[in-house]
N, C-alpha and C positions, 0 to 999 in steps of 0.2 A: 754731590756730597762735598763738606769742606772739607781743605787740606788735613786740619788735626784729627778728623775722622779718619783718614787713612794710617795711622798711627795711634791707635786710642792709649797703649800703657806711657807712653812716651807723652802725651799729652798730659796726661793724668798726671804723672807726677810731676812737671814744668811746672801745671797751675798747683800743683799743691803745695810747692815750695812757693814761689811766687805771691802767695795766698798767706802762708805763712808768715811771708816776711814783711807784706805790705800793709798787712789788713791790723790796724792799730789794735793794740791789746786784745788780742786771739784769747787766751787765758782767762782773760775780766770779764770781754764781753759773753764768751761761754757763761763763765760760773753765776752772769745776772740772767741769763735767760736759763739754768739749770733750777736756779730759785725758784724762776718763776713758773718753770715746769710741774718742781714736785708744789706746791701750790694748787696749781690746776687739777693735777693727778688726785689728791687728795680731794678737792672739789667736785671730780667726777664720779670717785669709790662712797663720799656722801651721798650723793645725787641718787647712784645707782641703787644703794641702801633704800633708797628714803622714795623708792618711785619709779628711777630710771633716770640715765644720765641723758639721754636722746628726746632733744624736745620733741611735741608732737602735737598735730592739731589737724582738725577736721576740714575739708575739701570745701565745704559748704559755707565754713567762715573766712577760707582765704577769696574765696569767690564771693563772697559778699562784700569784702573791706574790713572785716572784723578782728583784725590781728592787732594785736595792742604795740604799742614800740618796744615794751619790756619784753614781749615773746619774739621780736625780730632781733631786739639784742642778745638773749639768748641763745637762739639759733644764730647766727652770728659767730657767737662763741661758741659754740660747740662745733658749727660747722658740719652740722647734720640737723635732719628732722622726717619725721615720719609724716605720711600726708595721706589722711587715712579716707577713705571711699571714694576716690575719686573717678573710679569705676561703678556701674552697679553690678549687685552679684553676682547678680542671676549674668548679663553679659559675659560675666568674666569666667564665669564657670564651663558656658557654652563654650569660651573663645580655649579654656584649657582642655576640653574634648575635641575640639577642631584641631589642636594642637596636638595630641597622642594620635589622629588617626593623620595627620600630616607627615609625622615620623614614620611613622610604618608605611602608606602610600611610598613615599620617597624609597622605600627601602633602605633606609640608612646605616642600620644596624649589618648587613651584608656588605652594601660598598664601603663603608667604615675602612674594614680588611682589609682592603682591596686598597685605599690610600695612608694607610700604618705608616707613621714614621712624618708626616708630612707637617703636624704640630706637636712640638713638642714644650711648650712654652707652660702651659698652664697646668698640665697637668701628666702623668707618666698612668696610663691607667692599669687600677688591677687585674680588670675582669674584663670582659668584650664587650659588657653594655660602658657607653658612655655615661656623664652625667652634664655636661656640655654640649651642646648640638650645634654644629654649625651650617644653622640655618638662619635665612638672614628675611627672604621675602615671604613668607608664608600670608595670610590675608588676616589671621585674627594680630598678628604683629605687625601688618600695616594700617591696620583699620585702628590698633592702641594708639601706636604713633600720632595718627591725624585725627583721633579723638578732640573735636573742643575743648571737654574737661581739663584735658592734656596742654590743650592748647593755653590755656589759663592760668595752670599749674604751674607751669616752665616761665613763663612772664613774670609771672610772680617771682619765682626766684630768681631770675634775672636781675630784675629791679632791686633786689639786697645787694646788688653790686654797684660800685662806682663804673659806671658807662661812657659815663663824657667829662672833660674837663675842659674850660676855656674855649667852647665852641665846636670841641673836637669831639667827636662820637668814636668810640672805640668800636663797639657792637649795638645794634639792635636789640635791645629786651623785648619786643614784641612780636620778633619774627624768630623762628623757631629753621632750625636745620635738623632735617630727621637725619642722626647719626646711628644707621646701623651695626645692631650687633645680636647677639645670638640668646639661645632659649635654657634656659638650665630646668633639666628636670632628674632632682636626684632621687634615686629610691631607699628605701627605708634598708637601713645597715650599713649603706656604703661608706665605704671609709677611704677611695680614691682620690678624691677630689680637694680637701681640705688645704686651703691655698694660707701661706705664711703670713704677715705683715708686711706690709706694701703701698706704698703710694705710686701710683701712675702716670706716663705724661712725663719721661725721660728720666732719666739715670746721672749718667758723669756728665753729660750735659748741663747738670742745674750749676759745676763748678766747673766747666771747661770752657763751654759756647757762650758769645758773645751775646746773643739776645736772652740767654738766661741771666746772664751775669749786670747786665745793665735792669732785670725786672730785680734784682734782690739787691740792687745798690746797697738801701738801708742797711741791710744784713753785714755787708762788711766794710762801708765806708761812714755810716752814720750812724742812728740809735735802732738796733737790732729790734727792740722792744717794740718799736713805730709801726714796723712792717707791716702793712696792713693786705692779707689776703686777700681781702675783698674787692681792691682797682685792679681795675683790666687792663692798666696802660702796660704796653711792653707783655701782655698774656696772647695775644692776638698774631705776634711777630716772632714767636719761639720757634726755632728748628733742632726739632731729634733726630735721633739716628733712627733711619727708616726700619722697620722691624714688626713684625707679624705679633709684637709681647707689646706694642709702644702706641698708641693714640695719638693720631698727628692731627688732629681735629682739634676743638677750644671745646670746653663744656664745662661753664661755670657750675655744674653739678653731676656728677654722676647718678645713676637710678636706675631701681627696678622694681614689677609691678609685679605684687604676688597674686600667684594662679591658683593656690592652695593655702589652707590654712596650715600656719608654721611659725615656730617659734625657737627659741633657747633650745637646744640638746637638737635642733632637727635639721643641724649640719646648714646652719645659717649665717648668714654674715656676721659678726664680729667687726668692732670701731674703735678706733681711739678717735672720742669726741671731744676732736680740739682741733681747732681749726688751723693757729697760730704753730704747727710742729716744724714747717722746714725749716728757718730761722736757725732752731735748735741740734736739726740732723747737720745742715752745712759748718756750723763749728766745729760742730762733733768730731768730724773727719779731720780737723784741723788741729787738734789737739794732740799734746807729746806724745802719748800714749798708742798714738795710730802709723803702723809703718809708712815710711816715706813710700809713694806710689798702691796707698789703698786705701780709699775716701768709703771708710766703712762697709766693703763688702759689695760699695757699686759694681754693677757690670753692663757696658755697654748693651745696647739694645733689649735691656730687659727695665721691668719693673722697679723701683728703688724699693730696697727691702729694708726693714726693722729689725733687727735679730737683739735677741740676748745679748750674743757678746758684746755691742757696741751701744745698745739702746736700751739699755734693761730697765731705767728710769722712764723712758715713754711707756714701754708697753707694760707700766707697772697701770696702766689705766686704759687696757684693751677688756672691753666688755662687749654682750650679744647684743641684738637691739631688740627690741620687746616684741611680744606675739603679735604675727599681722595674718589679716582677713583678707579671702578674695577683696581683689578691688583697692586694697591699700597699697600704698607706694611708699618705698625712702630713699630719700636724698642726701648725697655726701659729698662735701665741695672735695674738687679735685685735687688736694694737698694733703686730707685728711687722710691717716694712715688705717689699713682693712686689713680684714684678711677673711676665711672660712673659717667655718667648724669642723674638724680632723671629721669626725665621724654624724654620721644620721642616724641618731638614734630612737628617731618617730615611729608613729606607725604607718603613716602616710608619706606619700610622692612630695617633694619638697618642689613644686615648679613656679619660676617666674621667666618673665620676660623683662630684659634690659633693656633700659630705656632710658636714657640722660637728657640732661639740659644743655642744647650747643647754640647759643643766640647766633642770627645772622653776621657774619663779619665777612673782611676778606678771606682770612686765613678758613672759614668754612665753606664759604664761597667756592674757592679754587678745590676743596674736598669734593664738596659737592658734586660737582663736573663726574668729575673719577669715577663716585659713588653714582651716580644716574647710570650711566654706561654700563655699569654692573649688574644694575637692577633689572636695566629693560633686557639684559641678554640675560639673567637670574645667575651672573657670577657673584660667588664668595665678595664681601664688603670690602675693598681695597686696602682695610687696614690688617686683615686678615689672609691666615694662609691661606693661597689658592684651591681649596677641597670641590668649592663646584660643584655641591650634590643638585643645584634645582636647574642646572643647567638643560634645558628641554622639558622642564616636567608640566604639564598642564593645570594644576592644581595651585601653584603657585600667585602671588597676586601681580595683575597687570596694569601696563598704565590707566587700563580703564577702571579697575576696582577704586580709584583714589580718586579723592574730595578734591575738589578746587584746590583747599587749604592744603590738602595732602599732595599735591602737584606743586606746591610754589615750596613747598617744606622741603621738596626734593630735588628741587633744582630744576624741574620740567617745563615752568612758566614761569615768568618773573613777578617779582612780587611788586 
């Protein structure tokens, strides 16, 4: 851990003054990216009006070649998209039944109890049923993972990113890192779970740490406006503060693959689609209005949050993303600010399986390792709290259940 980690408020406001005083026209460069904020906002509440703000395209034409440049600029700029069948149904449907009788085999609703207190990150629950499962190796979740489809999917988006420049390769677009993580299956009412606005992938870090602070030059030593989310340079090389709420992995896209049909009111994800937001939150904090030693409500080793009081101009453009089918996927680059829906108000089980985009690099590389280790003993994902439930259970998937593809995805064989 570095030194200004052992000290996070102390550090916090050094760079905040520091930030303030160096960072030419703090006030200017805000009020040109506030412009250009409500702008966008405004372009996303037409969007949504008029269709949907969340681009969206079929599995069958990104696998063919068929995406036009105008639909890659788009998503681009929005910095989401839906990716719809990329599964077939009928699979997917088996693999959400394989999925309910894996919860219950595990007995997890009983050990649950038994380890209370142990995450507290995500969520405070009301009732004794979860709606979060941390379960990480089950077989219909490693068999999605090492899916080809999957495997084609993730390359694809990859590729909408800058990967190499001047001979230098940041990450692999074509090798995929299965980054573990868990199963959300919420039930119809619940109103436990509804997670705030949030972007992922560090906190005061993006203003305190030195390999955050060198990937956002632009932001405060050049044209804020330029910053372009999309190059990898300096994304590969980030260190957070280690934490059970924080993703120390790269994944040029977060995702997840709906197990159920589910939409708008059925306590679903929620986007601000816009790619270009950090830019606009790192000023924010830096602005008179913000007490010395509080960069908007950051807090070490959690999620960086959106709120009202500070961001009320971003989230004036937080919308749900459209109804999805067994077998459909969505993707949200990892800047892009989320959140839940407070309540499920369907009539059906809201279930997906998460599943992101982590190209091969070092910084996955070295995850990797971690996460292997875990798997073949069936511990909890290293990025998460120690719970443990598939620890001995025979149901779970083994290195033998995995493809070739799925063994080099994991770090078991080299690629």
């Amino acid at each position: 851990m570095e030194a200004w980690m052992n000290d996070v408020p102390r550090a916090v406001t050094e760079t905040q003054r520091l930030l303030r005083r160096e960072v030419p026209d703090v006030a200017g460069r805000f009020l040109r990216l506030s412009q250009a904020l409500a702008d966008e906002v405004s372009a996303i509440r037409a969007e949504q009006a008029g269709g949907g703000a969340v681009p969206e395209l079929a599995y069958a034409d990104v696998a063919a070649g068929r995406v036009s440049p105008q639909q890659v600029a788009r998503i681009k700029r929005r910095g989401c998209v839906v990716i719809r069948g990329v599964y077939d149904r009928a699979q997917v449907e088996a693999w959400n039944d394989e999925v309910v009788r894996y919860i219950d085999a595990v007995r997890y609703l009983e050990r649950m109890k038994e380890k209370a207190g142990l995450d507290k990150y995500f969520s405070t629950l009301a009732s004794s049923r979860p709606q979060i499962y941390s379960l990480y190796w089950s077989k219909p979740q490693m068999f999605a993972r090492q899916h080809e489809h999957m495997a084609v999917t993730r390359a694809w988006l990859n590729r909408l990113w800058t990967f190499e420049r001047n001979g230098v390769r940041f990450f692999d677009p074509d090798r995929q890192f299965n980054y573990a993580d868990r199963i959300r299956r919420r039930e119809p009412g619940d109103a436990s779970l509804g997670l705030s606005p949030h972007s992922d992938g560090g906190s005061v870090e993006r203003w305190c740490e030195a390999t955050f602070r060198a990937m956002y030059r632009p932001v405060f030593e050049g044209d804020p406006l330029a910053f372009d989310p999309f190059d990898a340079e300096g994304r590969i090389a980030t260190k957070e503060i280690p934490s059970p709420a924080v993703c120390s992995a790269f994944r040029t896209f977060q995702g997840w693959t709906a197990l159920t049909r589910q939409g708008p009111g059925d306590g679903t994800l929620r986007l601000v689609p816009l790619a270009r937001t950090t830019p606009w939150m790192l000023l924010r904090a830096l602005q008179a209005d913000v007490p010395e030693g509080d960069l908007c409500g950051a807090q070490p080793g959690r999620a960086l949050g959106a709120s009202p009081q500070w961001h009320a101009a971003l989230l004036e453009g937080l919308v749900s993303i459209p109804q999805m089918e067994p077998g459909d996927t969505i993707w949200w680059h990892s800047d892009v600010i989320h959140a839940v829906e407070d309540k499920h108000g369907g009539s059906g089980y809201s279930n997906v399986i998460y599943i992101g985009a982590a190209p091969w690099c070092a910084k996955n590389e070295a995850f990797a390792k971690k996460q292997a280790a875990a798997f073949l003993e069936g511990r909890s994902s290293p990025d998460f709290a120690p719970e443990d439930y598939e620890v001995g259970f025979d149901q779970r998937a083994q290195a033998a259940d995995l493809s070739p593809l799925g063994r080099r995805q994991m770090g078991l064989e080299a690629w």
